[in-house]
N, C-alpha and C positions, 0 to 999 in steps of 0.2 A: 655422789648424791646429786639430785639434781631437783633444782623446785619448779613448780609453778607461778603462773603469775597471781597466785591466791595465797602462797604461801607466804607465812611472816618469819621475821628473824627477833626474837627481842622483845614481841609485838609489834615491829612497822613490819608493813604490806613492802612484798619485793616488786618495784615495779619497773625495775630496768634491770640490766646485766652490769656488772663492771669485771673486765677483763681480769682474771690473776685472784676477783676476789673470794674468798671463802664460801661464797654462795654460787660464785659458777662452777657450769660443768666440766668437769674434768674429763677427759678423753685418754687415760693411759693404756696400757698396753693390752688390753682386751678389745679398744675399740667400741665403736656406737653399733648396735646390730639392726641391719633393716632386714625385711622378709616378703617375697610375695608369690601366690598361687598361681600356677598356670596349667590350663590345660595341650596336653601334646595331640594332635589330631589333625584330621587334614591329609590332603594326598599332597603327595613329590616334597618338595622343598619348604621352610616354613622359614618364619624369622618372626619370634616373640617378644616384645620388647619388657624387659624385666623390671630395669630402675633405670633410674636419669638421674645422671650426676652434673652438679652445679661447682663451680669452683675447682680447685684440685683437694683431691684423697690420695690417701696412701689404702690400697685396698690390703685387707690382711689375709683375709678368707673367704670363700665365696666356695658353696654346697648346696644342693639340693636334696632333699628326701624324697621318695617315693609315696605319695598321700593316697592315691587311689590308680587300681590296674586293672581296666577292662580286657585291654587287647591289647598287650603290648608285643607283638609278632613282629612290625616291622616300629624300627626304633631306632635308625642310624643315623651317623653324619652329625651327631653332638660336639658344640663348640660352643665358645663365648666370645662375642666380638663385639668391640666400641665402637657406635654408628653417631655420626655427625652431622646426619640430614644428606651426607655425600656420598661419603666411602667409610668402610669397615678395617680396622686394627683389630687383626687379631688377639685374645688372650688368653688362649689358648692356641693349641697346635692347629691351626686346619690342613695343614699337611699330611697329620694323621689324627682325624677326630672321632671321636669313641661312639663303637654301636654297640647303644644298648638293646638291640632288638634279642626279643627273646626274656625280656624282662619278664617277673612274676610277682617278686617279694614286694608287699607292700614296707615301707621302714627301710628300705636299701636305699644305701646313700649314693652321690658321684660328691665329689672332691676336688678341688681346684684350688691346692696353695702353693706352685710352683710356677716357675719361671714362663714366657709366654711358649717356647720351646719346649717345655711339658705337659701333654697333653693330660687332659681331667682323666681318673679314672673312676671305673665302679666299683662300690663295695656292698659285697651282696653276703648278708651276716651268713644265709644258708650256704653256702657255696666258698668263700673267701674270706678270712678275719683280717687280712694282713692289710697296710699298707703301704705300698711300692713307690709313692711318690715321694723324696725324702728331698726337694732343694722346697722349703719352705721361704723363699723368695716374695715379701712383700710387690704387689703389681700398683704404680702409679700412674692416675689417670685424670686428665683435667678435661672441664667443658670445652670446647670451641666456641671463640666467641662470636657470640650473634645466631646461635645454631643450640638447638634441642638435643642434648647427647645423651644416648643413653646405653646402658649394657644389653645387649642379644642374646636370646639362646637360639643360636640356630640346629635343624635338624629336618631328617626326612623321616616322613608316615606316611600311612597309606590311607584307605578308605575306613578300615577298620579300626587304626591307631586311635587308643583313648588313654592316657596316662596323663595323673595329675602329679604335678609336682609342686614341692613348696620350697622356693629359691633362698638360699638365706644371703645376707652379705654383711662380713664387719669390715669397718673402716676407722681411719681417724684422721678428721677436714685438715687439709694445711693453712689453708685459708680461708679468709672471713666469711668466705662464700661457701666453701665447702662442706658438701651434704651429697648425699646421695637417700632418694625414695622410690617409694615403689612406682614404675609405671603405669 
């Protein structure tokens, strides 16, 4: 459960947090969920930035759904990488990153609860029920300090690519600071 700063316990008004107390929020093992839309489009190479993470997270899950599909013919080179203002940690495989080109279904998921050596895969309800990805390996990720860090979806479209998607991610902050939102 978790209040606002409107709500009362008792009848007093909650106007601060106290750690451990029955009024704070608890974070167990489901995690805090953030969400944000993005459009895929654009020719050659792209880099979207999805959410910024502050502090350190323990990431649980991170999916996207397929929200809307104009053209999705060219659709490849899908990965997830933590960008620092510098350089990119992969969190996913980019060795081998998933093309979804050829997409159609609107509601088709990608998936990403494994190891950073497991690359995300597709799951298209028409075509595929299963899935293949079984090291369900929590991914830890901290800010850089003094630096904007945030999660990537990188990937390549063309002129025509339009596909929207809507990124999900749960977490749960290790630290006082950690949060992760949408960018």
């Amino acid at each position: 459960m978790q209040f606002d700063n409107t709500a009362q316990v008792l009848g007093t008004p909650i106007t601060s947090w106290t750690t451990n107390s029955p009024n704070a929020y608890l974070a167990r093992g489901e995690g805090i969920k953030v969400s944000k839309t993005n459009v895929c489009n654009g020719n050659g190479a792209q880099t979207d930035n999805i959410f910024t993470i502050t502090g350190t997270v323990k990431i649980l899950d991170i999916w996207a759904e397929f929200t809307q599909i104009t053209n999705g013919t060219v659709l490849s080179g899908n990965s997830l990488g933590l960008y620092d203002g510098t350089a990119t940690l992969e969190i996913t495989d980019s060795g081998a990153p998933l093309d979804l080109s050829g997409v159609t279904e609107v509601g088709g998921v990608i998936y990403k609860g494994g190891a950073s050596a497991t690359v995300a895969l597709l799951q298209i309800r028409n075509n595929v029920g299963a899935l293949a990805d079984t090291m369900m390996t929590p991914v830890y990720l901290a800010k850089k300090v003094g630096a904007t860090t945030t999660i990537q979806h990188l990937f390549t479209g063309n002129a025509d690519t339009n596909v929207s998607m809507t990124w999900y991610l749960r977490y749960i902050p290790l630290t006082a600071d950690g949060a992760v939102v949408a960018a």
